[in-house]
DRENDO-1510 file (C-alpha; in Angstrom, 1 decimal, always signed):
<recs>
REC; n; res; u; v; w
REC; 1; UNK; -4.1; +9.5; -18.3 .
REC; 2; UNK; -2.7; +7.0; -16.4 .
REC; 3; UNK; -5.3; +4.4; -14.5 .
REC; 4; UNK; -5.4; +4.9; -10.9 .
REC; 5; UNK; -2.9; +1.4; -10.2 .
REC; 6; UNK; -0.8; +2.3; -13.2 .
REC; 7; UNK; -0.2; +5.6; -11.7 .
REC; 8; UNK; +0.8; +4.5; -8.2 .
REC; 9; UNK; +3.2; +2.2; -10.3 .
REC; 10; UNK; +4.7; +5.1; -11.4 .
REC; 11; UNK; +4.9; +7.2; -8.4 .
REC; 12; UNK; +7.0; +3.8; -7.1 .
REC; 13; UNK; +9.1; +3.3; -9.8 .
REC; 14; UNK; +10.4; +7.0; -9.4 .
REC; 15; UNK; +11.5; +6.4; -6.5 .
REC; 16; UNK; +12.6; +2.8; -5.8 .
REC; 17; UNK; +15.8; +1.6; -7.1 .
REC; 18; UNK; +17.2; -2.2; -7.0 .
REC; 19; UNK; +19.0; -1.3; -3.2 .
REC; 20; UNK; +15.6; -0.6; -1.7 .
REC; 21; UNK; +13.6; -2.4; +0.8 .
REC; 22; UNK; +9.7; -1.7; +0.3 .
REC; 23; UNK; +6.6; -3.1; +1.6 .
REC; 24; UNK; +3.5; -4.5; +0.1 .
REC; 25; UNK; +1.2; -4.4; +2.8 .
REC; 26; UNK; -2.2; -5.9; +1.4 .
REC; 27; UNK; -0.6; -8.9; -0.7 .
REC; 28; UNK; -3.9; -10.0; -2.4 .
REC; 29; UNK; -3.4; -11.4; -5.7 .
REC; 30; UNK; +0.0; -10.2; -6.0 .
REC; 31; UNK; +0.1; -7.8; -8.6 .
REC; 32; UNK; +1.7; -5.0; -6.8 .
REC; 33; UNK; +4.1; -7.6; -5.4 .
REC; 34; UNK; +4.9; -9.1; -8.4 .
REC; 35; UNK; +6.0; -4.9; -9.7 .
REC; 36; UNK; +8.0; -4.6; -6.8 .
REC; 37; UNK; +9.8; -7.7; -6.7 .
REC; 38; UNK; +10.8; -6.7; -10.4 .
REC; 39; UNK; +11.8; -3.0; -9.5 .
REC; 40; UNK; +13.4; -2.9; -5.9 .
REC; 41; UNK; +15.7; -5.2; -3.6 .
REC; 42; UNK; +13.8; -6.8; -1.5 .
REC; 43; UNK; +10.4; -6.7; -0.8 .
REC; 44; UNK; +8.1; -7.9; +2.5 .
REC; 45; UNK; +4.8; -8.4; +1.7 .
REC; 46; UNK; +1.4; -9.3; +3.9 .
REC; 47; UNK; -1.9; -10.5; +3.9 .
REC; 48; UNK; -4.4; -12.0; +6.5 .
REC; 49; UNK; -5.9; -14.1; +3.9 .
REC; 50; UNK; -3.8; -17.1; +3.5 .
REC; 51; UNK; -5.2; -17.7; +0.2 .
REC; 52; UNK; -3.6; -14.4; -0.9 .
REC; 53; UNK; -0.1; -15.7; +0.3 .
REC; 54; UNK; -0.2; -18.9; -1.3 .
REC; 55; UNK; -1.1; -17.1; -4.9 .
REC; 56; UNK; +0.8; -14.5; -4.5 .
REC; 57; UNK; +3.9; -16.8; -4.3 .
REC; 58; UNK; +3.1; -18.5; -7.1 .
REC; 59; UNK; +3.2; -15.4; -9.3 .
REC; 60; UNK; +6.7; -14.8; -7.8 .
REC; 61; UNK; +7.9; -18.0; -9.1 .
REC; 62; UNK; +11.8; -17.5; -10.1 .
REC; 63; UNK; +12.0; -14.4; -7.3 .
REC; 64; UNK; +13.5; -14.9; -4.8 .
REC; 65; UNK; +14.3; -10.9; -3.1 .
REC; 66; UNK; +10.6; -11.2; -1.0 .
REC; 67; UNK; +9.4; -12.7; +2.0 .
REC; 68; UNK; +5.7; -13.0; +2.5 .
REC; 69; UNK; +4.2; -12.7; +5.7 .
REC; 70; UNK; +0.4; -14.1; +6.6 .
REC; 71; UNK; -0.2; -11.4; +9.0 .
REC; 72; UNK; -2.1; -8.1; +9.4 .
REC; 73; UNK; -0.5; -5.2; +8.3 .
REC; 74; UNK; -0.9; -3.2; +11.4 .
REC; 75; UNK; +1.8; -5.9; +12.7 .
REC; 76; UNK; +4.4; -4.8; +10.1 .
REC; 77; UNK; +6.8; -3.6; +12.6 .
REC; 78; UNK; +7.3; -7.2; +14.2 .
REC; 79; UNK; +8.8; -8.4; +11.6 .
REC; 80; UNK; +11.1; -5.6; +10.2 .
REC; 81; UNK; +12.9; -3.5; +12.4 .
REC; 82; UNK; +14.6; -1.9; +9.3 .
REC; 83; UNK; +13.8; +1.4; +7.4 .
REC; 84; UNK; +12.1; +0.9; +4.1 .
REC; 85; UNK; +12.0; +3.2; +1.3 .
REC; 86; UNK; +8.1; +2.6; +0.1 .
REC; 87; UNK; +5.3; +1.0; +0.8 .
REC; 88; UNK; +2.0; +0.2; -0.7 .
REC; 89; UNK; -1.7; +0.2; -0.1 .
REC; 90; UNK; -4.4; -1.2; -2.1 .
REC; 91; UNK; -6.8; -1.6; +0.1 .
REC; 92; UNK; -10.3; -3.1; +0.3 .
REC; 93; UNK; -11.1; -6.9; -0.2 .
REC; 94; UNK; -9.1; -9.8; -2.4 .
REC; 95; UNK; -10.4; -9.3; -6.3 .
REC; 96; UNK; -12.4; -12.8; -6.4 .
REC; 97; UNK; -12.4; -13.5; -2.7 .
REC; 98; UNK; -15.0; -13.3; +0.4 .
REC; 99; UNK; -16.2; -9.3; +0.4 .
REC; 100; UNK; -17.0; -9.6; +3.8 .
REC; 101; UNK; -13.1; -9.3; +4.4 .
REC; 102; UNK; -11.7; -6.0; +3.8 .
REC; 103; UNK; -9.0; -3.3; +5.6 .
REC; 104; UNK; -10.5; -1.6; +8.0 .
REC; 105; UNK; -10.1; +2.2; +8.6 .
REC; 106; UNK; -9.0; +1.5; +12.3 .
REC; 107; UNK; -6.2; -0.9; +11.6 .
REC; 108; UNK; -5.5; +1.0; +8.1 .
REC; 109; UNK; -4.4; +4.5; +10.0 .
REC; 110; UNK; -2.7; +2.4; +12.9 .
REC; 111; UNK; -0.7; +1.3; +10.2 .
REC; 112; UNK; -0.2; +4.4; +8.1 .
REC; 113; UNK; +0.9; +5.8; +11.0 .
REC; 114; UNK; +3.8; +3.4; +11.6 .
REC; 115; UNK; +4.6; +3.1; +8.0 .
REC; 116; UNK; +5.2; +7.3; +7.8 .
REC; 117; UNK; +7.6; +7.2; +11.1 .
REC; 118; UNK; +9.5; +4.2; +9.8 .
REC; 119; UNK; +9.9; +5.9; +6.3 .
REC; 120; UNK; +13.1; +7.0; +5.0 .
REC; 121; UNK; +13.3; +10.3; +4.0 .
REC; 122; UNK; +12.3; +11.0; +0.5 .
REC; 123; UNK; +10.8; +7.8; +1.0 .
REC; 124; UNK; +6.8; +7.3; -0.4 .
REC; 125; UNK; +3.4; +5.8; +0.7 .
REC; 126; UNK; +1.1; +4.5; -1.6 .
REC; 127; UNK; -2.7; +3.8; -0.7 .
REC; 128; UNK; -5.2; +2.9; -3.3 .
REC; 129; UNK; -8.7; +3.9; -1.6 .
REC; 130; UNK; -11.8; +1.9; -2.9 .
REC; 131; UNK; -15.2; +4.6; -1.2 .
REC; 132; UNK; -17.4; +2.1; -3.2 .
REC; 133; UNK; -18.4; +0.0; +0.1 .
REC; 134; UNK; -18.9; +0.8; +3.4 .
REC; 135; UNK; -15.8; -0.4; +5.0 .
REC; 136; UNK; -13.8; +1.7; +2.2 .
REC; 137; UNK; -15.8; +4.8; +2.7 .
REC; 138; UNK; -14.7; +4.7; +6.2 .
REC; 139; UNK; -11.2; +4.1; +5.6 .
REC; 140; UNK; -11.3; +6.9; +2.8 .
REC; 141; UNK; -12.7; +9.8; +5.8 .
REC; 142; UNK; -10.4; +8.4; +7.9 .
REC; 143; UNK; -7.3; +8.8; +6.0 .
REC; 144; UNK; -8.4; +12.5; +4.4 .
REC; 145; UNK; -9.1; +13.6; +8.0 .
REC; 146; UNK; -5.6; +11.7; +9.0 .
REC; 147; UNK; -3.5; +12.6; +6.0 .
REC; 148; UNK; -4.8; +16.3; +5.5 .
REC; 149; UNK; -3.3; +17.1; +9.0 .
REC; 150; UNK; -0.1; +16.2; +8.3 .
REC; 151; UNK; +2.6; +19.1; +8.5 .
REC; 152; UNK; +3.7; +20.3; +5.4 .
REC; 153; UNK; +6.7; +20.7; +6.4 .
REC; 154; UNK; +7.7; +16.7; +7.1 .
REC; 155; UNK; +5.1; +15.4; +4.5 .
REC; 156; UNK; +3.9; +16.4; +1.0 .
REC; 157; UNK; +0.4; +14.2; +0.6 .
REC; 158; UNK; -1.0; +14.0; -3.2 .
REC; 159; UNK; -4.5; +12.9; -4.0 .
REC; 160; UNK; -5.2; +11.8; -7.4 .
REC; 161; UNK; -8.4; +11.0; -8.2 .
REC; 162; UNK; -11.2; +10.5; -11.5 .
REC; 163; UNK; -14.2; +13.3; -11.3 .
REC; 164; UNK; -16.4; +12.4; -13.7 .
REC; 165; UNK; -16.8; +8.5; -12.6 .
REC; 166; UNK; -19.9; +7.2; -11.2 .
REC; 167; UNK; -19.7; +4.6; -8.2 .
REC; 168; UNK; -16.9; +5.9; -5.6 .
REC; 169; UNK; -14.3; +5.5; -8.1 .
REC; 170; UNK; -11.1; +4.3; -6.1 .
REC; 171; UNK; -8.2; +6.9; -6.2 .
REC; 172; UNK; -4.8; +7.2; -5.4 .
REC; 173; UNK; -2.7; +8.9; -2.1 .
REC; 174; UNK; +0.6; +9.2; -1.9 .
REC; 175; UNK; +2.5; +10.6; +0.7 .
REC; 176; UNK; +6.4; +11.4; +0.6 .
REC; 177; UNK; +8.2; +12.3; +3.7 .
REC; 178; UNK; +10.1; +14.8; +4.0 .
REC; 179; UNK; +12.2; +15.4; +6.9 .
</recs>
C-alpha cells in the first residue's frame, strides 16, 4: 500500500498533464512542489513562512514553470484569476520549523471552498490532514463536516486513511469536481 503522501502523488499524477496549471498551497519544504513542477505546466505555490519560500526555491533550482508566493493560502485568488486543474494540501506545521505555526481550520475551509469553485471540471483537491495536534484535529472536523456535505452530484470526495495506526495517523482527501 501506498503511504499516505505517495498516494496523493498518485491521485495528481492521474490527473495533471504538462498543459496544467496547479497549486501548491502550503509550500513548506517543497516536496510536493518540487513533484509538481516535474509533472504539470506551471505551478503557484504559497507559504506564510518565508523560510518555506526561500527553501523551497532552492529545491526548484533549474525550474523555472513556478512562481512562489509568501502569502496565506486563503489569499490564493489575488494572485491567480485563472482556473487550475489541481491543487494540494498538506497541511499542519513546516517539518523542522516553529509548531506553534500551523493551517488553521478557519482559513483552511475559506480556502477549500475557493479552491472547489475555481476548479476545472474533472479537476482534483488534495488535502493531507495531520489530527495528531490540536490545531489539525480541528481542521480534520471541520473539513469532514465541510466535505461530507458536498452534493454528490458536483463532487465525488475520497477519504483514504490507515486504521490500525496509533497517534492520529494523518490521511488523505481528495475531492474531484464534477460538474
Amino acid at each position: 500500500m501506498k503511504t499516505i503522501i505517495d498516494y496523493s502523488h498518485h491521485l495528481l499524477k492521474q490527473n495533471i498533464t504538462k498543459n496544467d496549471i496547479v497549486l501548491d498551497l502550503t509550500v513548506g519544504n517543497g516536496n510536493d512542489t518540487l513533484f509538481l513542477v516535474r509533472i504539470a505546466g506551471f505551478v503557484y505555490g504559497f507559504d506564510i513562512q518565508n523560510n518555506a519560500i526561500v527553501q523551497t526555491k532552492q529545491r526548484l533550482t533549474g525550474y523555472n514553470n513556478f512562481k512562489l508566493i509568501n502569502d496565506s493560502h486563503e489569499y490564493f485568488n489575488c494572485y491567480i484569476k485563472e482556473k487550475f486543474k489541481a491543487a494540494i494540501f498538506n497541511l499542519g506545521y513546516l517539518p523542522g520549523g516553529d509548531k506553534s505555526i500551523t493551517t488553521t481550520a478557519a482559513t483552511t475551509l475559506v480556502t477549500v471552498k475557493k479552491v472547489l469553485s475555481n476548479l476545472l471540471i474533472d479537476g482534483i483537491c488534495v488535502l493531507v490532514v495531520y489530527p495528531g495536534h490540536n490545531q489539525g484535529q480541528c481542521e480534520s472536523m471541520v473539513l469532514h463536516n465541510y466535505l461530507t456535505k458536498l452534493d454528490q452530484s458536483k463532487y465525488r470526495v475520497l477519504k483514504y486513511e490507515y486504521i490500525n495506526q496509533i497517534n492520529y495517523p494523518p490521511y488523505l482527501l481528495g475531492v474531484r469536481r464534477l460538474q
